[in-house]
C-alpha positions as CSV (number, residue, x, y, z in Angstrom):
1,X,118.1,124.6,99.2
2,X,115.2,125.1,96.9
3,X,112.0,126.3,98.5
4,X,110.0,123.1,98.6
5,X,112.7,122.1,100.4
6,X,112.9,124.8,102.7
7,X,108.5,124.2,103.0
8,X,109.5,120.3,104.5
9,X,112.0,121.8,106.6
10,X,109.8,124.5,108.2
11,X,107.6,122.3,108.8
12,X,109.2,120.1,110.8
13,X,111.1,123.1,112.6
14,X,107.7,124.4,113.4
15,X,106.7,120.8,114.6
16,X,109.5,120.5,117.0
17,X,109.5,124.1,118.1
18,X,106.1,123.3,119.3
19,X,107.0,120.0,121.0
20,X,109.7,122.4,122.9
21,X,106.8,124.4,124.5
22,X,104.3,121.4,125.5
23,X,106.6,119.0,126.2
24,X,103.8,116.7,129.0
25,X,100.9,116.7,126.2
26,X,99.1,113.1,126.1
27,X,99.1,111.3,122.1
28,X,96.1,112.4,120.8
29,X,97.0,116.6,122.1
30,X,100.6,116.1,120.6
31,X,98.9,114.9,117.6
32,X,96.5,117.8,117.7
33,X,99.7,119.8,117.8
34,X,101.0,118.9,115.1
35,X,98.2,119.2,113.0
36,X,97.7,122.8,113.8
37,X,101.5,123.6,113.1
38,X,101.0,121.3,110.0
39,X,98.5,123.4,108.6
40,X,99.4,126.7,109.7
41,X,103.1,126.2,108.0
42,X,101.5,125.6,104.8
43,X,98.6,128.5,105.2
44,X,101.6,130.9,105.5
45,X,104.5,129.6,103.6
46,X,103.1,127.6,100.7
47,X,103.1,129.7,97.4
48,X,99.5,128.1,96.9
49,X,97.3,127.9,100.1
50,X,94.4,126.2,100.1
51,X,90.8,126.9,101.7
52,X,90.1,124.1,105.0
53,X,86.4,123.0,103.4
54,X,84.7,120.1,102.2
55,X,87.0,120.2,98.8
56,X,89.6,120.0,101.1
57,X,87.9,117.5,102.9
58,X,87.1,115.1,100.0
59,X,90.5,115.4,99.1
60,X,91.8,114.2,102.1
61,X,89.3,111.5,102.4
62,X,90.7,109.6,98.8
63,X,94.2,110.5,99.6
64,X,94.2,108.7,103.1
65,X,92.1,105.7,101.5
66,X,95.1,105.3,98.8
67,X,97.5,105.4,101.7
68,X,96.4,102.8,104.1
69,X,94.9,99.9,101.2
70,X,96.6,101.5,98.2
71,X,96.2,98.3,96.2
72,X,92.5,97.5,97.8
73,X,93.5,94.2,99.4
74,X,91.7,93.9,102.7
75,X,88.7,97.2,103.3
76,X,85.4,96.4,101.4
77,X,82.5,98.2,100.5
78,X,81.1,97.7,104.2
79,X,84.1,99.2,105.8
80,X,84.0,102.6,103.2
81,X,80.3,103.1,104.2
82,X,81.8,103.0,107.6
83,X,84.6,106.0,106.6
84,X,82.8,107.9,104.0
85,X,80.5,109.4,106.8
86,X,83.2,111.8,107.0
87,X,84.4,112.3,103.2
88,X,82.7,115.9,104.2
89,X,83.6,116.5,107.7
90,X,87.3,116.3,107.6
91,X,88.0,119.9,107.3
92,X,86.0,120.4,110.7
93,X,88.1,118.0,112.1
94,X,91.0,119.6,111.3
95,X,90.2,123.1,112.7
96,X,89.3,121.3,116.1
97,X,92.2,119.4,115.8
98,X,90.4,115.8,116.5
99,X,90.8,112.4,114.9
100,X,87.5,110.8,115.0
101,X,87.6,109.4,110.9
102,X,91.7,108.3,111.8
103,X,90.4,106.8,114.9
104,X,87.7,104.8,113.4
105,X,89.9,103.9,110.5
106,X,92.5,102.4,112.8
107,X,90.1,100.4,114.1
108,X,88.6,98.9,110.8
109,X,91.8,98.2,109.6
110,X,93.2,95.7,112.0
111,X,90.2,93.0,111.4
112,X,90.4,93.2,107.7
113,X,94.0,93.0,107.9
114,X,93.4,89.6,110.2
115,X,91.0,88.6,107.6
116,X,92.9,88.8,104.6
117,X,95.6,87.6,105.9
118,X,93.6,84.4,106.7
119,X,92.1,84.4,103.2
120,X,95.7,84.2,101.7
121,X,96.6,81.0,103.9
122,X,93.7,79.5,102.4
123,X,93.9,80.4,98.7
124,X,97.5,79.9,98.4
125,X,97.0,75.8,99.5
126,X,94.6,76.1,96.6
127,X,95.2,73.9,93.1
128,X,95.4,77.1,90.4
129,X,93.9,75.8,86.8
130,X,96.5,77.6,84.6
131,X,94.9,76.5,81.3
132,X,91.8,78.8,82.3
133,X,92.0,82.5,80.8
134,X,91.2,85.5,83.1
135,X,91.3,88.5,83.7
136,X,93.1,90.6,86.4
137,X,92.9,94.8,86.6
138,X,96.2,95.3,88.0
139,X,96.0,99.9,88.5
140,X,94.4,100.2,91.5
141,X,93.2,103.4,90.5
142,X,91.0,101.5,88.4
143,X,90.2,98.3,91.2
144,X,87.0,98.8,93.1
145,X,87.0,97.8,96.7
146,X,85.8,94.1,97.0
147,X,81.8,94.5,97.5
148,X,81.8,91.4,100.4
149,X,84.3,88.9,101.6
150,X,83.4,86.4,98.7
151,X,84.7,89.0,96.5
152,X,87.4,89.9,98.4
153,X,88.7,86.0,98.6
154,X,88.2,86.1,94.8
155,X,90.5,88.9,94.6
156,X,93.3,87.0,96.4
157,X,92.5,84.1,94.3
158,X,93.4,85.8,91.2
159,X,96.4,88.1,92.9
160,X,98.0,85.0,93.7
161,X,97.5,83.0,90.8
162,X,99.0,85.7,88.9
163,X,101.9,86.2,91.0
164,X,102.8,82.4,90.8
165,X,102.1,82.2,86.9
166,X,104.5,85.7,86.7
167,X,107.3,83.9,88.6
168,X,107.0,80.9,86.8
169,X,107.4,82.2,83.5
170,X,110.4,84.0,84.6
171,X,111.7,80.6,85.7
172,X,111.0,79.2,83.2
173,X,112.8,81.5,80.4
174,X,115.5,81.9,82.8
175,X,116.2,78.2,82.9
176,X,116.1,78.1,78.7
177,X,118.8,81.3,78.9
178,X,120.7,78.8,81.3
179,X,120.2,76.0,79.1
180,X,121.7,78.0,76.3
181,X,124.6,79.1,78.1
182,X,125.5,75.6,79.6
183,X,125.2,74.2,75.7
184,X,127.5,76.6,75.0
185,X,129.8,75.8,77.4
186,X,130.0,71.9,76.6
187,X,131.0,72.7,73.4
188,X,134.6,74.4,74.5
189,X,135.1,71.7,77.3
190,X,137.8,69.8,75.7
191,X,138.8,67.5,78.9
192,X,138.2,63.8,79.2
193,X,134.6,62.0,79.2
194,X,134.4,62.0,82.9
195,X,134.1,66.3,83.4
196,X,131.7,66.4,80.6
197,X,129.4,64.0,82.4
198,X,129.6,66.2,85.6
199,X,128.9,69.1,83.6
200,X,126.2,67.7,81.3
201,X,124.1,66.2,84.7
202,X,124.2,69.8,86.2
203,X,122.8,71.4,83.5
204,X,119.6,68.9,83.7
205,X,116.9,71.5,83.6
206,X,114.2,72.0,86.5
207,X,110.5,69.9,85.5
208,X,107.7,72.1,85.5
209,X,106.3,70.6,88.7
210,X,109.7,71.7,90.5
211,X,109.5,75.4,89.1
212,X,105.9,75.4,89.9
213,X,106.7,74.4,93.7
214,X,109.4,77.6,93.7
215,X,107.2,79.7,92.4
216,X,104.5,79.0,95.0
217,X,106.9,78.9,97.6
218,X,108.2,82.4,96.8
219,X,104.7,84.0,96.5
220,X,104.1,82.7,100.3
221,X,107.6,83.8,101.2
222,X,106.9,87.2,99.2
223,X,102.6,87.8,101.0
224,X,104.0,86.7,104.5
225,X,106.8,88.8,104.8
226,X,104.3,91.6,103.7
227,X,101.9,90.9,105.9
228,X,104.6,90.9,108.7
229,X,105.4,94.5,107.6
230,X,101.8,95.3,108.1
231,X,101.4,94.1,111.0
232,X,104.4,96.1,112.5
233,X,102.8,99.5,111.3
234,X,102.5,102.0,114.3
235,X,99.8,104.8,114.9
236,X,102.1,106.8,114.7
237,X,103.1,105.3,111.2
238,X,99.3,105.8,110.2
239,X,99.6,109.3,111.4
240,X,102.2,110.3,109.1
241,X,99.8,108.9,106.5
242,X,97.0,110.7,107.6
243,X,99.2,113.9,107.5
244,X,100.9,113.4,103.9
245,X,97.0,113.1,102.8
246,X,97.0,116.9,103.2
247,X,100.5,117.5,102.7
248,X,100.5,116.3,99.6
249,X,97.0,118.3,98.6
250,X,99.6,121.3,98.2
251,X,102.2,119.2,95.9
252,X,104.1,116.0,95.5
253,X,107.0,117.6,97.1
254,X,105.9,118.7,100.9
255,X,105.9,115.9,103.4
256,X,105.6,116.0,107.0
257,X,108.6,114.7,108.6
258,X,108.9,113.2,112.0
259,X,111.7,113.3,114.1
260,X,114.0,110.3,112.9
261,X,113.1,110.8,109.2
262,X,114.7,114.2,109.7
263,X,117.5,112.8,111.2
264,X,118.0,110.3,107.6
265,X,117.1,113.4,105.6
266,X,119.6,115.4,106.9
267,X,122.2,112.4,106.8
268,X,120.9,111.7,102.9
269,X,121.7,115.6,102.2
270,X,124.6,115.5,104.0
271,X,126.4,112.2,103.1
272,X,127.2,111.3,106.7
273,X,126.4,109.9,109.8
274,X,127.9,108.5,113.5
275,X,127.8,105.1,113.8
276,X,129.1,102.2,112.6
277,X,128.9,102.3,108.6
278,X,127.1,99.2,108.1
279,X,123.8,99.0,105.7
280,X,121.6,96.8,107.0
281,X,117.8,95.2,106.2
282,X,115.1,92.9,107.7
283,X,115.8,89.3,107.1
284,X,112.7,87.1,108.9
285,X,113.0,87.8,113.0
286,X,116.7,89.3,112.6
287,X,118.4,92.0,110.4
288,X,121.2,91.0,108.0
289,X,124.1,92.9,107.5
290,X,124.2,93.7,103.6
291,X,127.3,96.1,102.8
292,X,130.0,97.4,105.0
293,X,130.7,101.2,104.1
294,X,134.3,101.3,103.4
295,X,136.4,103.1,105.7
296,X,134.1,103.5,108.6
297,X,134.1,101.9,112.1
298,X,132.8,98.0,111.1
299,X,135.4,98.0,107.9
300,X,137.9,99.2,109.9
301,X,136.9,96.3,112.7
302,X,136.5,93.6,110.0
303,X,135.0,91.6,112.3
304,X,131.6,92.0,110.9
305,X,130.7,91.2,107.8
306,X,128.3,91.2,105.0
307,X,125.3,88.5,105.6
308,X,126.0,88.4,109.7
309,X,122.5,88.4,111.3
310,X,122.2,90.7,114.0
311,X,120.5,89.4,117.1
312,X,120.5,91.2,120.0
313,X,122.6,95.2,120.7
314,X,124.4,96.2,123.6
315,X,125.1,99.3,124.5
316,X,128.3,99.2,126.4
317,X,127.7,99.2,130.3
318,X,124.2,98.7,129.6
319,X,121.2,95.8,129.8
320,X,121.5,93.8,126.4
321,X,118.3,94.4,124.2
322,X,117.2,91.2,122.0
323,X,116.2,93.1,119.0
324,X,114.0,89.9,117.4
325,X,111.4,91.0,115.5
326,X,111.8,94.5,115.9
327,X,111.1,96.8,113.3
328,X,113.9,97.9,111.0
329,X,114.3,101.9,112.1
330,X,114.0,100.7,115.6
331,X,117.3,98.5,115.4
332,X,119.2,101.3,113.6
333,X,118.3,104.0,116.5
334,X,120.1,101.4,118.4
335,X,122.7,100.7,116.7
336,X,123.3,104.4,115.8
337,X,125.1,106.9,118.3
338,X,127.5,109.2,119.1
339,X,131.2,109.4,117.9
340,X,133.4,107.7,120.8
341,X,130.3,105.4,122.2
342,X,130.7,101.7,121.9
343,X,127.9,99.5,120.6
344,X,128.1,95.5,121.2
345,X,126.4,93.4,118.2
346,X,125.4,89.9,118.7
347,X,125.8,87.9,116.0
348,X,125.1,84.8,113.8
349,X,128.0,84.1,111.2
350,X,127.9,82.2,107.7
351,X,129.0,79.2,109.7
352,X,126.3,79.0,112.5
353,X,128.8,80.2,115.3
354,X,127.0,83.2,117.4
355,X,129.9,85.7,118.4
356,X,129.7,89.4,120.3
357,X,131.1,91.8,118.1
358,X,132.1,95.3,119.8
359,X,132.5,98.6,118.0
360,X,132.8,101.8,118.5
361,X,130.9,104.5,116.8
362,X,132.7,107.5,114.5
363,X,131.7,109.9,111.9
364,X,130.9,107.8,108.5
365,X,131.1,109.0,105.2
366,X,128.8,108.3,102.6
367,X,130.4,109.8,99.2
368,X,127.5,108.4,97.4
369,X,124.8,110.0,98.7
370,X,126.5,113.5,99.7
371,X,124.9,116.6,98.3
């Protein structure tokens, strides 16, 4: 292990060690907690320690500002008056161990947030003049934050419309490859009139109207499902933010981990895992079974299968938990578990039909990943 590995390690050693010893503290002291042990890890181990003061501080502030709206979409100018009273007073914070600038910018992120996701519902109904020339700054190191909510809705208007025109070009230039190819293939048909009718009224191309409606359609579908992720973030999702700000003061490469990211650390390093050896991701309200890790407890099963959409988990003996809507590392800690355990999966098939799957857990090799 190299020793910026071994820095992420001890720090989350150091984390946990500490959560050993105050095991009743509320939040906000087990936050405190880890701050300290944070900090004092990277004082002591770090090759290149760094002075807590307002450099620090300043630091800190535009780190955690790139974190939480990294591509400006929903804080304005109003809301970064509100935060940059403590650009300078981080590094006090952090020797008392209190939150007041990551308390007050939870709380001016959820209105925005509500707001711009409102803004989007309105400008995406708009009708987009695609004949006008504009122009976009897409490096958001370069963006401003919006200076009011009329600038902020402009903003949208012109992520959006660039979005849409980006997918439609790619429809469009997909559809002449297509066309190509389907020429192509007319040529070698050599069977009677009737196939090469079928073949030539398939390969009708889209009308500009039609790929205009996909495209627009799979903007929404793209902005809602990422709103959706927003919306599911945690405190203690911000928190890890707040603490890669000054992690990541040191170098690119020490991270604070919590407990579960541990966990898939060590499982990435190690190539393995117990439970059921099946990759999964979010899919609307549900999460979708993608691949099936050959050789562990689902191949072996073959009862579930790529594209299944996981409902609700059982553990055996236990109250079933409808996991609708749930967050995607909190239906894996469910479905995860310990070699011999037995884990029921409600499921929706291909074909509509909604069937209990049971499995039990084992080691599962990941060859791919192993290090």
């Amino acid at each position: 292990m190299n020793y910026k590995s071994s820095i992420i390690v001890a720090l989350v050693l150091g984390v946990l060690t500490i959560g050993a010893f105050y095991p009743k503290v509320d939040a906000q002291e087990r936050e405190g907690l880890i701050l300290y042990a944070t900090l004092s890890y990277l004082d002591q181990v770090h090759f290149r320690p760094m002075a807590i003061n307002d450099e620090f501080s300043t630091k800190v502030f535009k780190n955690y500002l790139g974190y939480i709206d990294p591509g400006k979409r929903y804080l304005t100018q109003n809301d970064l008056t509100l935060l940059k009273e403590y650009e300078y007073k981080l590094d006090d914070q952090a020797r008392a161990r209190t939150f007041e600038f990551f308390d007050l910018s939870l709380d001016l992120l959820e209105k925005p947030m509500v707001k711009s996701e409102r803004i989007f519902n309105e400008v995406i109904e708009m009708d987009f003049d695609f004949t006008k020339d504009e122009m976009i700054e897409l490096d958001p190191d370069k963006k401003e934050f919006a200076k009011n909510d009329a600038e902020l809705k402009e903003f949208w208007r012109k992520t959006i419309k660039y979005d849409i025109i980006s997918r439609l070009n790619r429809k469009i230039e997909d559809q002449e490859e297509d066309k190509e190819k389907v020429s192509d293939d007319l040529d070698l048909i050599k069977t009677d009139i009737k196939d090469t009718e079928v073949a030539e009224d398939n390969a009708k191309p889209k009308s500009y109207d039609q790929l205009l409606e996909e495209s627009v359609e799979k903007t929404k579908e793209s902005f809602d499902e990422w709103f959706d992720r927003m919306s599911k973030l945690r405190r203690s999702d911000r928190f890890e933010a707040y603490l890669n700000a000054i992690t990541h003061l040191y170098d690119p490469h020490s991270d604070y981990f919590n407990p579960k990211e541990k966990k898939d650390f060590d499982i990435r390093m190690g190539g393995k895992l117990e439970g059921i050896g099946a990759r999964l991701s979010p899919d609307g309200d549900y999460t979708k079974v993608v691949s099936i890790v050959a050789g562990g407890p689902a191949w072996k099963g073959k009862d579930l299968e790529v594209n299944d959409l996981i409902m609700a988990v059982t553990q055996k003996g236990k109250e079933t938990v409808d996991i609708t809507g749930m967050r995607l590392d909190d239906v894996v800690d469910k479905i995860r578990g310990k070699k011999g355990t037995v884990v029921i999966l409600k499921t929706k098939k291909k074909d509509g039909s909604i069937v209990d799957i049971e499995i039990e857990r084992d080691v599962v090799q990941i060859d791919e990943t192993f290090a």
